[in-house]
C-alpha positions as CSV (number, residue, x, y, z in Angstrom):
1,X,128.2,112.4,94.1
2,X,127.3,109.2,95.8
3,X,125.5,107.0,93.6
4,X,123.3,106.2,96.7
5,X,119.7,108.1,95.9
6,X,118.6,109.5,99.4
7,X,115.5,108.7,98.2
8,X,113.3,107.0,95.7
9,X,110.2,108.2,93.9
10,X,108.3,105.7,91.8
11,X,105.8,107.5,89.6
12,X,104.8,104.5,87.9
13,X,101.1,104.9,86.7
14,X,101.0,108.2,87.8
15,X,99.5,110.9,85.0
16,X,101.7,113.4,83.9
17,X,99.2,115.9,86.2
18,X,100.7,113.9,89.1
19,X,103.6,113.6,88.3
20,X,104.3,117.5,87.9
21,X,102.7,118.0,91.5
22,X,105.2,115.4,93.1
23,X,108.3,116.8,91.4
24,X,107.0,120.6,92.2
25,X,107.0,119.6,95.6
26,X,110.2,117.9,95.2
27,X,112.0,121.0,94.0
28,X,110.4,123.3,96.3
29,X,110.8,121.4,99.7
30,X,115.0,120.8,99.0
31,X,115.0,118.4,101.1
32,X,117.3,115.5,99.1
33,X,120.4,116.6,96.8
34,X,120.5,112.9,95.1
35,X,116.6,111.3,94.0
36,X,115.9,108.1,92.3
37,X,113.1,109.1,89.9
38,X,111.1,105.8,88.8
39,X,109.2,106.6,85.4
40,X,108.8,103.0,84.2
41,X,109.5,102.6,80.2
42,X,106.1,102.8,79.2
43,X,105.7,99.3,77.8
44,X,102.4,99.2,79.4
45,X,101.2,102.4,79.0
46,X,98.0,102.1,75.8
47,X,99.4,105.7,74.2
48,X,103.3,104.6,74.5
49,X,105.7,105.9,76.9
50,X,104.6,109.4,77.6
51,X,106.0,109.7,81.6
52,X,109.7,109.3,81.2
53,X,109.9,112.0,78.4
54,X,107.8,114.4,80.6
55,X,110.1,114.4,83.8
56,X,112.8,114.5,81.3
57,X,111.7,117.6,79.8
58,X,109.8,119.2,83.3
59,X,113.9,118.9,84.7
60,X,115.7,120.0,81.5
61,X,113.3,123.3,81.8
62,X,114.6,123.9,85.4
63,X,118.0,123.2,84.0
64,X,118.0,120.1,87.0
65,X,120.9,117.9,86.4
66,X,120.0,114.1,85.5
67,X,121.6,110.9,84.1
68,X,119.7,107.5,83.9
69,X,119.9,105.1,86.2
70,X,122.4,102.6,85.4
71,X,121.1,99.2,83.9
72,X,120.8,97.4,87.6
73,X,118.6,100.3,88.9
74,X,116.2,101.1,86.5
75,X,118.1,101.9,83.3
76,X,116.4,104.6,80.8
77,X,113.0,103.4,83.2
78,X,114.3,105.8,85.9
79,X,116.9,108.6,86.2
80,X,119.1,109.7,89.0
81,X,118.5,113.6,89.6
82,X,120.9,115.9,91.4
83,X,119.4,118.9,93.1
84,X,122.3,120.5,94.8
């Protein structure tokens, strides 16, 4: 795979209600095979990092292939999904 996203997504303060609806839509339009999936580390978030877990766990129910961004793009704040 090219480690060039064809697009990024930045869910940063989204809920995890929005969040759902934007990757639902991403998984059901197929339009990108490589995504850049912002989730932010949660540092700011009052109840602890919630968001990152969640698209984690929305992707390994789909059984969606994912690794985390390297350091220079995000790190464990955003994850590089495959969906081809």
């Amino acid at each position: 795979y090219a480690r060039i996203p064809e697009t990024i997504i930045d869910l940063h303060g989204y809920t995890t209600r929005e969040a759902e609806e934007v990757l639902h839509t991403l998984i059901r339009e197929r339009k990108y095979a490589h995504v850049r999936i912002i989730t932010g580390k949660g540092n700011r978030s009052a109840h602890g990092p919630v968001l990152a877990q969640f698209v984690r766990d929305y992707l390994n129910a789909r059984q969606i292939r994912y690794n985390n961004a390297k350091l220079h793009e995000g790190g464990e704040g955003a994850l590089e999904v495959f969906l081809k």
